[in-house]
N, C-alpha and C positions, 0 to 999 in steps of 0.2 A: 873553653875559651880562657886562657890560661891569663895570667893579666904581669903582662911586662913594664908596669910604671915604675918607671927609676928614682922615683922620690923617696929619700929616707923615710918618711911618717907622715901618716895621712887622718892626723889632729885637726880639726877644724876642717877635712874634707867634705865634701858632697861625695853621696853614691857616684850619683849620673850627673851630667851637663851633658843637657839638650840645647845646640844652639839652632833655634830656629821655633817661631809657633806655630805653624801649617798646619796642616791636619796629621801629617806624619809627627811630628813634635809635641804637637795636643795631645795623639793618641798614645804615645809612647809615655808622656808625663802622666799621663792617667792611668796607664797599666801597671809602671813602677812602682807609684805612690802606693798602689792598691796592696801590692808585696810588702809596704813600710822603706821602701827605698827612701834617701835623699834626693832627692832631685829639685834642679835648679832648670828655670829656662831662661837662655840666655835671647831677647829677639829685638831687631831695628826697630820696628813698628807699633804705635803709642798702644795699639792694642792687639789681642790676638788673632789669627784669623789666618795668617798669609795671605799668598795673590789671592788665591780663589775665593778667600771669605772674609777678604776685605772688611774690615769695618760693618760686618754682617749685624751688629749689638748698635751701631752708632749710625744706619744709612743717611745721607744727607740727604736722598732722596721722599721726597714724600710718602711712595707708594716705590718700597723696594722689590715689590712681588715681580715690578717690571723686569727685575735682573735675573729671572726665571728660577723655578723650584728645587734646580741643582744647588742654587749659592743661599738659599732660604734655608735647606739642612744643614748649615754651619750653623746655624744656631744650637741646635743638639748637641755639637762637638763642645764648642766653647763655653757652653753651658757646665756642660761635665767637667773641660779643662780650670773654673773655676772653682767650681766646689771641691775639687783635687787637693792635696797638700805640696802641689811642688809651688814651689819658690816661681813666680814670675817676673823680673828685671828686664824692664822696656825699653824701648830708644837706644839702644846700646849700640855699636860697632865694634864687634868680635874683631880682633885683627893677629893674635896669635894664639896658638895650642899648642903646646910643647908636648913629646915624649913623657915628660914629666906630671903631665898631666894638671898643668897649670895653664889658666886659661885667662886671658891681659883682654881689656876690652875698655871703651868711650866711655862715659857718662855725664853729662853737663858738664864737658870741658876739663876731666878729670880721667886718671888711668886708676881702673879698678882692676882685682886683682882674686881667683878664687883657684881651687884644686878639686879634682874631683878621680874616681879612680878610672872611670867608663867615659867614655863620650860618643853623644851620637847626634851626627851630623845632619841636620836637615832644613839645609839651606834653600833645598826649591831649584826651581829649574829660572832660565832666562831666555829671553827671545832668541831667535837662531840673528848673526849677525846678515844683514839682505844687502849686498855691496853690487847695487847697481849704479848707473852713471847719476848723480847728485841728491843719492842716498844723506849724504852728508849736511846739506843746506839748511836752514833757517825755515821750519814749516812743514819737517817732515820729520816723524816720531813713529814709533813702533804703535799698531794697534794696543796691545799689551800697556803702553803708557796712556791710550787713550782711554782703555779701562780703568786703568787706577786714577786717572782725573774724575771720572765718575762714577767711581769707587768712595771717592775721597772725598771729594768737595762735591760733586753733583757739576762740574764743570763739561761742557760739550764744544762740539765744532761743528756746526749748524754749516753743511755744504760742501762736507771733506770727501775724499775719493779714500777708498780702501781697498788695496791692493796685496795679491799676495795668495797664499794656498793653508789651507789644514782648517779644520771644525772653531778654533778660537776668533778666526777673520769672521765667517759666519755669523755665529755668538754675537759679538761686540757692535756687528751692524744692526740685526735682531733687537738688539740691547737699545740702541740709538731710537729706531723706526717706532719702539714701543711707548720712547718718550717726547713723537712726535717730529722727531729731531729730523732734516731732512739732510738724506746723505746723496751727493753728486752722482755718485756711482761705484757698484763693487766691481772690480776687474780679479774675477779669479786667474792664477796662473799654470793650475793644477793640468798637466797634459792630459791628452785622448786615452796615451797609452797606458797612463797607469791606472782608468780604469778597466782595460783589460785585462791588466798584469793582476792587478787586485781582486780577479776573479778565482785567484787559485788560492784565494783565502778566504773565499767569501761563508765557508764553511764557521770559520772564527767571528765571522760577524752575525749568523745567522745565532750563535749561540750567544749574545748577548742582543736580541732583538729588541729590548726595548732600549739601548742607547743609539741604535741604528735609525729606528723609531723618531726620536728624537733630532737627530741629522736632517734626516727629511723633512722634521716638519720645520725646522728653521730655512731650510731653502724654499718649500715652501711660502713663509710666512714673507720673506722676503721678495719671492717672485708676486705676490700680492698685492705687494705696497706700492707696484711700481717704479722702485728701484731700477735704474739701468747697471744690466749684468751682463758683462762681456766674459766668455766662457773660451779657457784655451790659449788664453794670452800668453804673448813669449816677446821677450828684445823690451822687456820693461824698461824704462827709463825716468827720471825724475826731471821736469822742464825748470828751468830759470838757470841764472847766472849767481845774483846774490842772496836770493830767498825760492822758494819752492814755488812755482807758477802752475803747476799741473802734471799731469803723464803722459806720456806717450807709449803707444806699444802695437805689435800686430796681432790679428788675428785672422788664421789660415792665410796667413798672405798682405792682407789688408792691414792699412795705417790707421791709426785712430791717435787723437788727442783729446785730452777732457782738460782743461781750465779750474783749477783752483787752486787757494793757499794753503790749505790744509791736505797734506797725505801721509796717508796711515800705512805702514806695511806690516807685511808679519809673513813666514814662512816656518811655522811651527817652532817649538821651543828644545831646547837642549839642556841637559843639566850645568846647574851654577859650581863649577869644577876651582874657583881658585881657592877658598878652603883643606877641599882632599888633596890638591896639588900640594900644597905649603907643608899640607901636613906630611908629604912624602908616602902618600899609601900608592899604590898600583891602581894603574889605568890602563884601558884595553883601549882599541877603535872599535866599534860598534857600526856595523856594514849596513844593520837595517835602520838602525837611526840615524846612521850620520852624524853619527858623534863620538867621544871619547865619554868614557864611564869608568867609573872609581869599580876594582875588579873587587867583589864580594863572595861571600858564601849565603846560601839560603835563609842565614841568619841576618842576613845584613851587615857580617863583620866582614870589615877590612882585613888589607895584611899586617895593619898595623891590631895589634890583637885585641889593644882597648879602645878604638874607635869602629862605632856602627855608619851605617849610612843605612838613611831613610827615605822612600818619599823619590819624589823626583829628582833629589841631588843624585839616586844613586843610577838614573836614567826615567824616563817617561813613562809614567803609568799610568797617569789621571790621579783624579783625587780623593776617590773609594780605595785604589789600592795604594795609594800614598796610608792613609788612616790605618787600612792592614800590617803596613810593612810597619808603619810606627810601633805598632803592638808586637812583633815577630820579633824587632829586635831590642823592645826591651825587654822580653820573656828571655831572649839570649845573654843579655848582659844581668839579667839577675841570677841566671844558674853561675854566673863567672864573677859575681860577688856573695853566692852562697848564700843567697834569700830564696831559690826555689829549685824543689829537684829536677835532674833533667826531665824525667819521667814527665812531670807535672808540665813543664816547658814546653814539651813536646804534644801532649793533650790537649793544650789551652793552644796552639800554634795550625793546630790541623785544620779547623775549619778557616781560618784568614788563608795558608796559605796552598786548600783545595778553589778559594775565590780567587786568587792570583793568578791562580792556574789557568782557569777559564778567564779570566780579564786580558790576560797574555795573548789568546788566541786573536781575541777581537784589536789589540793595538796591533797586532802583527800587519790586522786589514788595513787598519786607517795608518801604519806607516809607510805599505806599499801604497794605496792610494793618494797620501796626500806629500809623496815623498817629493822634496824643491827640485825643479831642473838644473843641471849643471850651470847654463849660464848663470843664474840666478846666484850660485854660489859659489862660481871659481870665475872672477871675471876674469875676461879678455881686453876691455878696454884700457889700454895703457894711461887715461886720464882720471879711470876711477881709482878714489880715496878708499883704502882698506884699513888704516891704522887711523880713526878720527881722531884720536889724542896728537897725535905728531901729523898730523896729514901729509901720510906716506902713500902713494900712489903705485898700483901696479906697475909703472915705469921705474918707479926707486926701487920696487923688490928685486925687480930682473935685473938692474942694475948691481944689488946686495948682493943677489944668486952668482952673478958671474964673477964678483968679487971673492968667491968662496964662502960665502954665508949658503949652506948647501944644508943645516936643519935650522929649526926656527930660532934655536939661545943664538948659532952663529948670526944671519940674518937680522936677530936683535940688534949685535955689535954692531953690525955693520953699516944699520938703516935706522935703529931708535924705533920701529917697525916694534910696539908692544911694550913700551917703556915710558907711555902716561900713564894718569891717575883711574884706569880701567886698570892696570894690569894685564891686558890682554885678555879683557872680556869680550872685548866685541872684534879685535882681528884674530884670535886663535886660532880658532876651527877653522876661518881662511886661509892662512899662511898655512896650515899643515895641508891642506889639501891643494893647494897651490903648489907647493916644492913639493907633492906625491906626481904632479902632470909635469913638472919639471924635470924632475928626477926618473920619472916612468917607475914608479916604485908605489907600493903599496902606501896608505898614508900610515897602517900600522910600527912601519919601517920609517917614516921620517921622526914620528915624535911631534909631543907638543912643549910649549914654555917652560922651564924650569921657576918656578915659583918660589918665595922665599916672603916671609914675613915683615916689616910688617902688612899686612892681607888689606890692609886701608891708610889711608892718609891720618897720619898723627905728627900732632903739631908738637913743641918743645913743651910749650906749657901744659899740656897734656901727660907728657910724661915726666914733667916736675912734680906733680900733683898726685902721689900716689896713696892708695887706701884698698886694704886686704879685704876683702867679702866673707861672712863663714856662711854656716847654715842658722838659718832661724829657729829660736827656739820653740814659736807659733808659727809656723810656714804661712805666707801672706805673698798676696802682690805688692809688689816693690816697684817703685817709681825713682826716685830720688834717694832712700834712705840708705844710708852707709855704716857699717860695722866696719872695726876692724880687729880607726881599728880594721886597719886593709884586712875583713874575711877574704880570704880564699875560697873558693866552691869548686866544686866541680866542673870540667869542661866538655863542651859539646864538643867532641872531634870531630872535624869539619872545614876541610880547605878550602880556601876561597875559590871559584869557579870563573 
């Protein structure tokens, strides 16, 4: 892993910057450290944990065991990630990473400023964008945001519908029911056919039976409580004009509406891609997820040589083989700063990544089974809102498209279709697959956003305020507090895949 930083001198560097604390980033800052690496973690969130482990050290909740035994073993991780030596800087907003391997980020209204030689990316995955007709309104949020309300604060929606497909919808109702919470109704949208399709994987599920296990017994748990569960839904829709009034949708034929102000969707998660975009590394489409993915080697390196990717930025794996990759690729980037032999790299990597192997099997099940139906993700209604920043409607884009906006940067120009303060989080992956059925083309062959820095909203006074970060000379968590010999190793030769 040869390392192509263009910075004259790397005085006052960090090894690594890890921007992200998830379990990929935990683990990764815990393996390095353990080498004598420098390392810094760069993360938004006042503590560590990412989505998954949430404020796991902090529950608002009385009795967090309700959140079940998966998100209770983040305490093990972050346990370790504290008594680590990397550097931990909270509440931040990463918004550039140069070539140069400078890395510009928030902190109480100030631009901080540090270097590092390695960077690995583990920014976590984000909800699949769900652009049904009044997706957009007042009352209607991602399940995924209903978690981190009671994640966070212990906050709920006593009477909300939850609609949508993949094991997280599940979960997060589970999650509710345990605290009592009464949910109107889950409307799964998952079709007939993909659990027949998903029989010709079921080989991969069988070999991780006890998270299969677990599936069950949360639909189970849910069929229990009395819950009404409409099973096979399709032509979902979100009711009201200026706020969310309820759904509508069929099933086998049949109409159905439910009444409420609160609804939750979710149609599984994608990786959080405007980072490795910005940062110019290669991206593929990805046919079984449905998504684009930062292109890697078994290491986790990019094509950029000194940036890793971990975890589910670098596509969906859950959050055991998030923690693996974390470690994989900082045992990569310390043979590429000459803390450890490859030999040793390669020892220490075998058993995380004969587990990924087998994990691989079993996600290949749950993405054929709980893969979104087309409507669901390429709408057809010319009234629905794709771009919620600029409320740009499937009728603007066809109108972009015939314009000559024929991939998504033209499209941009021509519609402002991706040019709010998301950056085109939440319409990306639909305009590419939208000019793919327009186009009659692969979505490989349209492309997505061309990304450019800075990667968040920064205000002037922001970047009046500037102050250098180094390394500590007692490595500690950092809050607030402000400061202001590139080895070479050997490389893993190793093309990205």
């Amino acid at each position: 892993m040869a390392d192509n930083l263009t910075a004259p001198s790397f005085n006052n560097s960090y090894d690594i910057a890890i921007i992200g604390a998830g379990p990929a980033g935990m683990s990764a800052a815990i393996t390095a450290t353990k080498a004598g690496a420098r390392v810094v973690v760069l993360d938004d969130k006042p503590r560590s944990g990412g989505q998954i482990y949430r404020n796991v050290d902090a529950s608002p909740l009385a009795n967090s065991a309700v959140l079940g035994e998966d998100y209770l073993k983040g305490k093990q991780i972050t346990a370790a990630f504290k008594r680590s030596a990397a550097e931990h800087i909270c509440g931040v907003n990463v918004w550039h990473v140069g070539n140069n391997g400078e890395v510009l980020f928030s902190l109480e209204g100030e631009t901080q400023r540090l270097t590092a030689r390695q960077i690995i990316v583990a920014t976590g995955a984000m909800e699949r964008p769900f652009p049904i007709p009044g997706w957009h309104l007042p009352g209607v949020m991602s399940a995924g945001s209903a978690q981190v309300m009671l994640k966070s604060d212990g906050l709920v929606s006593d009477g909300a519908v939850f609609a949508g497909t993949g094991p997280l919808l599940y979960l997060i109702v589970a999650q509710y029911l345990r605290l009592g919470v009464k949910v109107k109704a889950l409307v799964d949208t998952t079709p007939k056919t993909n659990y027949v399709r998903s029989m010709s994987e079921i080989a991969g599920a069988l070999s991780a039976s006890a998270m299969l296990i677990k599936g069950l017994g949360l639909m189970n748990e849910i069929r229990k409580s009395g819950t009404q569960v409409y099973r096979f839904a399709d032509n979902l829709q979100v009711m009201g004009s200026d706020t969310a009034a309820g759904v509508s949708f069929c099933v086998s034929g049949n109409s159905h509406e439910i009444v409420s102000d609160h609804v939750f969707l979710h149609q599984g998660v994608i990786p959080n891609l405007n980072m490795t975009r910005a940062l110019g590394v290669q991206h593929h489409w990805c046919e079984q997820q449905l998504c684009w993915k930062p292109t890697t080697n078994s290491w986790g390196q990019s094509s950029q040589s000194f940036v890793s990717v971990a975890g589910d930025s670098s596509g969906i794996v859950g959050a055991d083989s998030a923690a693996a990759m974390g470690r994989i690729c900082a045992l990569g980037q310390l043979v590429s700063l000459g803390l450890m032999s490859e030999q040793q790299a390669v020892t220490e990597a075998a058993e995380d990544q004969r587990f990924m192997a087998r994990q691989q099997r079993f996600r290949r099940f749950i993405d054929c089974l709980y893969r979104p139906i087309d409507q669901h993700r390429k709408p057809t209604d010319e009234n629905t809102v794709v771009c919620r920043c600029e409320e740009r409607t499937v009728k603007d884009l066809k109108q972009g498209f015939a314009q000559g906006g024929r991939d998504p940067n033209q499209l941009k120009s021509q519609t402002r279709c991706g040019m709010g303060p998301c950056q085109g989080r939440m319409c990306g992956h639909t305009v590419s697959e939208l000019l793919a059925d327009w186009r009659n083309e692969p979505v490989a062959d349209v492309g997505y956003y061309r990304l450019r820095t800075p990667m968040r909203l920064v205000t002037l006074q922001e970047l009046s305020r500037f102050t250098d970060v180094a390394p500590a000379v007692t490595p500690s968590i950092i809050h607030s507090t402000k400061s202001s010999s590139s080895g070479k190793g050997s490389s893993l030769e190793e093309k990205p895949q």
